[in-house]
VORO-665879 format. One record per residue (C-alpha): residue in three letters; x, y, z. Coordinates in Angstrom, 1 decimal. Example, Ala and Ser with C-alpha at 12.3 -4.5 7.8 and 13.67 -1.06 7.14 Angstrom:
BEGIN
+-----+--------+--------+--------+
|  aa |      u |      v |      w |
+-----+--------+--------+--------+
| ALA |   12.3 |   -4.5 |    7.8 |
| SER |   13.7 |   -1.1 |    7.1 |
+-----+--------+--------+--------+
END
This chain:
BEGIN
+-----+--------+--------+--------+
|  aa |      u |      v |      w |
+-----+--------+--------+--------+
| UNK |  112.9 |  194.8 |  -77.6 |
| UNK |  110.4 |  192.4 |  -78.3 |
| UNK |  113.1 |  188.9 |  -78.6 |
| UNK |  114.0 |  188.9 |  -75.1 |
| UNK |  110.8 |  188.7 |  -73.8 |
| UNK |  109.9 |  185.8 |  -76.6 |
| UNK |  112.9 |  183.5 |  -75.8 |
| UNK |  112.7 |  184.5 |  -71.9 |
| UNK |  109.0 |  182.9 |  -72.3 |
| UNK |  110.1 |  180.2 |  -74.3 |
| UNK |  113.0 |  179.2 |  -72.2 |
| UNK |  110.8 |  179.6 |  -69.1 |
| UNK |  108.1 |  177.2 |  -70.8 |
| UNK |  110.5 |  174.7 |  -71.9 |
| UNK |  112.3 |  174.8 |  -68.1 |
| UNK |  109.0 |  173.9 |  -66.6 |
| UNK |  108.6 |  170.9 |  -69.4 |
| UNK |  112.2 |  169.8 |  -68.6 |
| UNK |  111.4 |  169.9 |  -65.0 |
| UNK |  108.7 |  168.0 |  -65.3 |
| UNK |  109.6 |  165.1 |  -67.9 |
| UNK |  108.9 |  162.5 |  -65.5 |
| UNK |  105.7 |  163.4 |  -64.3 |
| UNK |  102.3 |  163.8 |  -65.9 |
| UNK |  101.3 |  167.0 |  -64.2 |
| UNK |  103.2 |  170.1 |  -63.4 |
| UNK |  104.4 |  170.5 |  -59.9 |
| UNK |  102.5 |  172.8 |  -57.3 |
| UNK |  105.5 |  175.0 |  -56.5 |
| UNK |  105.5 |  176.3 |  -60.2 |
| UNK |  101.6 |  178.0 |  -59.8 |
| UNK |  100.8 |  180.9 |  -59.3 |
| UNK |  101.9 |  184.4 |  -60.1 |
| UNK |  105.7 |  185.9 |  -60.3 |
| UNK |  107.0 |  189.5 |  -60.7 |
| UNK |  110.1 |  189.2 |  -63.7 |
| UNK |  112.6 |  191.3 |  -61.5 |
| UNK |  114.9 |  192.0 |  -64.5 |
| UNK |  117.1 |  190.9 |  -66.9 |
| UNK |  120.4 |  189.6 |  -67.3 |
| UNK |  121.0 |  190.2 |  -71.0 |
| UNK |  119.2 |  193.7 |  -71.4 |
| UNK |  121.9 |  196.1 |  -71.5 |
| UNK |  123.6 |  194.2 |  -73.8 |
| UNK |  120.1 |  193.8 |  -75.7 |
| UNK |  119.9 |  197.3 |  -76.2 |
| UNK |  123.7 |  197.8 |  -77.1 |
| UNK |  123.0 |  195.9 |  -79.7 |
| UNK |  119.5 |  197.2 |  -80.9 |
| UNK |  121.9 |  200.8 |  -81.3 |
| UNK |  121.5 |  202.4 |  -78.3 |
| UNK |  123.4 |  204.7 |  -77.0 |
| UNK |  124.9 |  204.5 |  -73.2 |
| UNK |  122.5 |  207.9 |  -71.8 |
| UNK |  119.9 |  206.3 |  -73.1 |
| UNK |  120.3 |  202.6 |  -71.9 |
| UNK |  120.4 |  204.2 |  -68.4 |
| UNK |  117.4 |  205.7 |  -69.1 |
| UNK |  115.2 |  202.5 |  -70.8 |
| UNK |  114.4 |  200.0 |  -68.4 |
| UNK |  112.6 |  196.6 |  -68.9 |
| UNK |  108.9 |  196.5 |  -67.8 |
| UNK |  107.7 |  195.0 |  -65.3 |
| UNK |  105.7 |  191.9 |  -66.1 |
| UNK |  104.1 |  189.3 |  -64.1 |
| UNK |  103.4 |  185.6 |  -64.9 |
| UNK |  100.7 |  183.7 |  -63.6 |
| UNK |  100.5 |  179.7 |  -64.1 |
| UNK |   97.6 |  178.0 |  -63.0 |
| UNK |   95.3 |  174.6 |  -63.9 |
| UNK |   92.5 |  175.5 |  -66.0 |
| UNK |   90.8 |  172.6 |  -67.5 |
| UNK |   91.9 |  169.3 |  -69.1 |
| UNK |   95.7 |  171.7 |  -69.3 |
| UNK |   96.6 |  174.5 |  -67.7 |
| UNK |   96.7 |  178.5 |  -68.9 |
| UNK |   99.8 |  180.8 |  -68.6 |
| UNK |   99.6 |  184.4 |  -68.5 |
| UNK |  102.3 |  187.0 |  -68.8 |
| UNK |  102.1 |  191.2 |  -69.0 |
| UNK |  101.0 |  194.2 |  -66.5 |
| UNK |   97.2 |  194.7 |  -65.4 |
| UNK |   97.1 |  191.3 |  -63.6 |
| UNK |   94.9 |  190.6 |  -60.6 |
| UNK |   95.5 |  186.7 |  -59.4 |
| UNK |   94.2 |  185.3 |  -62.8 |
| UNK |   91.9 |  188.1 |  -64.2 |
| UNK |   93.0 |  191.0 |  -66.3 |
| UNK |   92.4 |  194.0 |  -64.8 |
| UNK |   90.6 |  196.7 |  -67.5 |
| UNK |   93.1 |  198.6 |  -69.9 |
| UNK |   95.7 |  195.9 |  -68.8 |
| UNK |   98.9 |  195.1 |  -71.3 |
| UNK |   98.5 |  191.7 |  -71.8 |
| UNK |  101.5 |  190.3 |  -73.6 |
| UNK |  101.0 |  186.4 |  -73.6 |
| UNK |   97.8 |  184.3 |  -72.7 |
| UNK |   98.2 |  180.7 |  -73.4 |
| UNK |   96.2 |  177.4 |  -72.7 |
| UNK |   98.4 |  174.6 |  -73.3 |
| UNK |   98.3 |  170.8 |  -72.7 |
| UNK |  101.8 |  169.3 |  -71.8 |
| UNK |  102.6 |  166.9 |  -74.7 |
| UNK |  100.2 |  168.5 |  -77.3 |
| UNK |  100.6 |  171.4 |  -79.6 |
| UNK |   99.5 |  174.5 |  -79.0 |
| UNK |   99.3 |  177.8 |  -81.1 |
| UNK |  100.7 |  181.0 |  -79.0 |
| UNK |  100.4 |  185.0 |  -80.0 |
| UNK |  103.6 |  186.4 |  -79.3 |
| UNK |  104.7 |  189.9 |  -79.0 |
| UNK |  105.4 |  190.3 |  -82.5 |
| UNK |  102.0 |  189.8 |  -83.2 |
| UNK |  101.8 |  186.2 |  -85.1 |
| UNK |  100.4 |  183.0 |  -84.2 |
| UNK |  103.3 |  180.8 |  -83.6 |
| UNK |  102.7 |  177.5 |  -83.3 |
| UNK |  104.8 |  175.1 |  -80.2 |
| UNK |  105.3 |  171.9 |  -79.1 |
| UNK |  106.1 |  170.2 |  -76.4 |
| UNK |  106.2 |  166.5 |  -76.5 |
| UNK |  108.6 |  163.7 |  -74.7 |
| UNK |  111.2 |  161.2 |  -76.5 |
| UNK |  113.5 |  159.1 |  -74.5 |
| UNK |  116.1 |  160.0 |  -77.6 |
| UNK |  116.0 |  163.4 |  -76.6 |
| UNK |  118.5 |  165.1 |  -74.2 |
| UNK |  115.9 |  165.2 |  -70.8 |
| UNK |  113.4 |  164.0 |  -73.0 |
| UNK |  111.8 |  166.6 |  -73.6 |
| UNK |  111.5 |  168.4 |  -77.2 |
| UNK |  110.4 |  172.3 |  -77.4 |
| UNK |  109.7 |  173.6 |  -81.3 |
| UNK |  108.4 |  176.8 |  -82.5 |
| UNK |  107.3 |  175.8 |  -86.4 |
| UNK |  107.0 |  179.7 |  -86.9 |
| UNK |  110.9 |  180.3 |  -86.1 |
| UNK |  112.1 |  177.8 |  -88.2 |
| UNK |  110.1 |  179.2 |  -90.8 |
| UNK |  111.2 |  182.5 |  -90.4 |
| UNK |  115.2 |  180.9 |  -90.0 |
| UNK |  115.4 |  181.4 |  -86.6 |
| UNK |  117.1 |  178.9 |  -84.0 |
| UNK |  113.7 |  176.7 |  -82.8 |
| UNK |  114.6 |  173.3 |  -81.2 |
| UNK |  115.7 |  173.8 |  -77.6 |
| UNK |  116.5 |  170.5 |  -77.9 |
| UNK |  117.1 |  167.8 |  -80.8 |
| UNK |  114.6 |  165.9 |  -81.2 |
| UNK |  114.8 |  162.6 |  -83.0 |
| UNK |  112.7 |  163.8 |  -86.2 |
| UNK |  110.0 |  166.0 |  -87.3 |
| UNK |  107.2 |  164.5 |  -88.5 |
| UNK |  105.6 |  165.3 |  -84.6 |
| UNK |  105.4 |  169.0 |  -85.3 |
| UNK |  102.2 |  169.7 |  -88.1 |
| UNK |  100.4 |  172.8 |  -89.0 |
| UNK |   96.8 |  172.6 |  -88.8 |
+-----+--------+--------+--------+
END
């Protein structure tokens, strides 16, 4: 249950990047905070996870909220339940917390409990222009370029 909710965050992160290729700042409209109403691909997720029909009826996805906001020379995204504007509330479920700088590297806890380490950067060789690469999925073989990207040698650990 936990993959959804990583490549729902990485494709919302990398939507807001695309969005914004041409400018150096991320658009008014996308602050603030936003209730995920559901998702499209969760009974299926769960099909496939083994579950059977009673109990996908009875398992539904949690109810998360988002909050995007400037903080700083970047700006700081927030994602789980226990959120009041952008302060967590005491005993909250906090499953993402991330200060980022668009076009700069930034290391992200995800729900599986590692440090995973993104980047978002611009190439006019790119489709939009925009590349999106998660070093710690490609190390563990998983799909990691939203994008292609014209090479690697951007994406470094520290």
């Amino acid at each position: 249950m936990i993959f959804p909710k990583i490549y729902f965050s990485l494709f919302f992160l990398f939507s807001l990047i695309y969005l914004i290729n041409s400018q150096e700042q991320i658009p008014q409209k996308f602050f603030g905070a936003f209730q995920y109403g559901n998702s499209d691909n969760w009974e299926g997720y769960l099909a496939a996870k083994g579950y059977n029909e009673e109990m996908r009826r009875t398992v539904k996805p949690p109810q998360l909220t988002r909050v995007l906001f400037p903080s700083g020379p970047g700006y700081r995204m927030m994602i789980g339940m226990g959120l009041q504007g952008s302060k967590w509330l005491p005993g909250a479920k906090k499953n993402a917390d991330w200060m980022f700088q668009l076009g700069k590297e930034f290391r992200a806890k995800y729900w599986d409990g590692r440090e995973h380490l993104t980047c978002s950067s611009r190439s006019s060789s790119a489709p939009g222009g925009v590349c999106l690469r998660n070093q710690s999925a490609r190390e563990h073989g998983y799909a990691c370029s939203v994008s292609k990207c014209p090479s690697d040698s951007s994406l470094h650990q520290n």
